[in-house]
C-alpha positions in Angstrom: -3.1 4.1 5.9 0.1 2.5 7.2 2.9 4.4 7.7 6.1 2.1 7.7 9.3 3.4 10.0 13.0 3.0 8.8 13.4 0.1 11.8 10.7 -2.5 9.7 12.6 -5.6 8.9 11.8 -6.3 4.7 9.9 -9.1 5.6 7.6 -6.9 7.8 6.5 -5.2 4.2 5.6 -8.3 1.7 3.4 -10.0 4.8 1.3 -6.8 4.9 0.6 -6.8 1.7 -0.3 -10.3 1.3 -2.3 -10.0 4.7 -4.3 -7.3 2.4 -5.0 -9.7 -0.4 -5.8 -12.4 2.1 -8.7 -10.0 4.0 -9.9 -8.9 0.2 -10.6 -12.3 -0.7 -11.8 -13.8 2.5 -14.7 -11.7 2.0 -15.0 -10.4 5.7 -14.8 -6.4 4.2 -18.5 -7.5 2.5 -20.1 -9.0 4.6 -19.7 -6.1 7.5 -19.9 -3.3 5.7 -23.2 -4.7 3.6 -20.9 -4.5 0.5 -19.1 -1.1 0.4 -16.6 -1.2 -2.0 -13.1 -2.2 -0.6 -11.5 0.9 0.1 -7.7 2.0 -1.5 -4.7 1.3 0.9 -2.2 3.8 1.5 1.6 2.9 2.2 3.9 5.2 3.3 7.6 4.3 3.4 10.9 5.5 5.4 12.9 6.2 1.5 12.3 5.6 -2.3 14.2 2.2 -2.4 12.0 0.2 -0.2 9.0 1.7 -1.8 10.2 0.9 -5.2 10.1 -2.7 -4.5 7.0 -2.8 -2.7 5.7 -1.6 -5.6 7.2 -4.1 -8.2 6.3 -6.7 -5.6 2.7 -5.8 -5.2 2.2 -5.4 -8.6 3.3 -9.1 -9.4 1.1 -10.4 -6.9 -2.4 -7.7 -6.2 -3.7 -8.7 -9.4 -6.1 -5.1 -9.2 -8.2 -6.6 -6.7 -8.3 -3.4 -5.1 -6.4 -0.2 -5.1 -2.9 -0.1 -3.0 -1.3 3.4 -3.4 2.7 4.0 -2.5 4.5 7.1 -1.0 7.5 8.2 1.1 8.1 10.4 4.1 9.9 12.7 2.2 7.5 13.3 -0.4 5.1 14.1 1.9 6.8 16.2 3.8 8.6 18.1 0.6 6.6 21.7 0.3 7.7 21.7 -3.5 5.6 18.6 -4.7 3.6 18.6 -7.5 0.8 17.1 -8.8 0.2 13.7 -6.8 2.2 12.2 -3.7 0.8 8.9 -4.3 1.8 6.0 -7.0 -0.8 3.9 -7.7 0.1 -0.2 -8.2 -1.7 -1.3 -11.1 
């Protein structure tokens, strides 16, 4: 899980994800963990907007190689949720 704070320059966001895709396919998760699948990855961010394009970004580029799910603060936080906190990219 990596929880993102409201001082992360946008750039910050984008590299993460792409240093995700670039540990998926470099095959290092494999070969240490004698092939366990690659687990999700959580994101949580400081408000909706941010998240948002995360979301549209990831989704151009994650190509389901493995499963990145997106939240905020504030929905974790909010007592009156219902059903899931999470939005899957696919």
């Amino acid at each position: 899980m990596k929880i993102f704070d409201a001082y992360t320059p946008k750039g910050v966001y984008r590299a993460i994800v792409k240093q995700y895709i670039q540990f998926f396919d470099s095959g290092d998760w494999e070969d240490n963990t004698n092939n366990v699948a690659f687990p999700g990855v959580l994101f949580v961010f400081p408000h909706e907007r941010i998240k948002l394009h995360i979301f549209h970004y990831s989704k151009a580029i994650i190509e389901d190689k493995f499963s990145l799910f997106l939240t905020t603060t504030k929905r974790i936080q909010s007592t009156i949720s219902k059903g899931t906190i999470w939005q899957k990219v696919h």
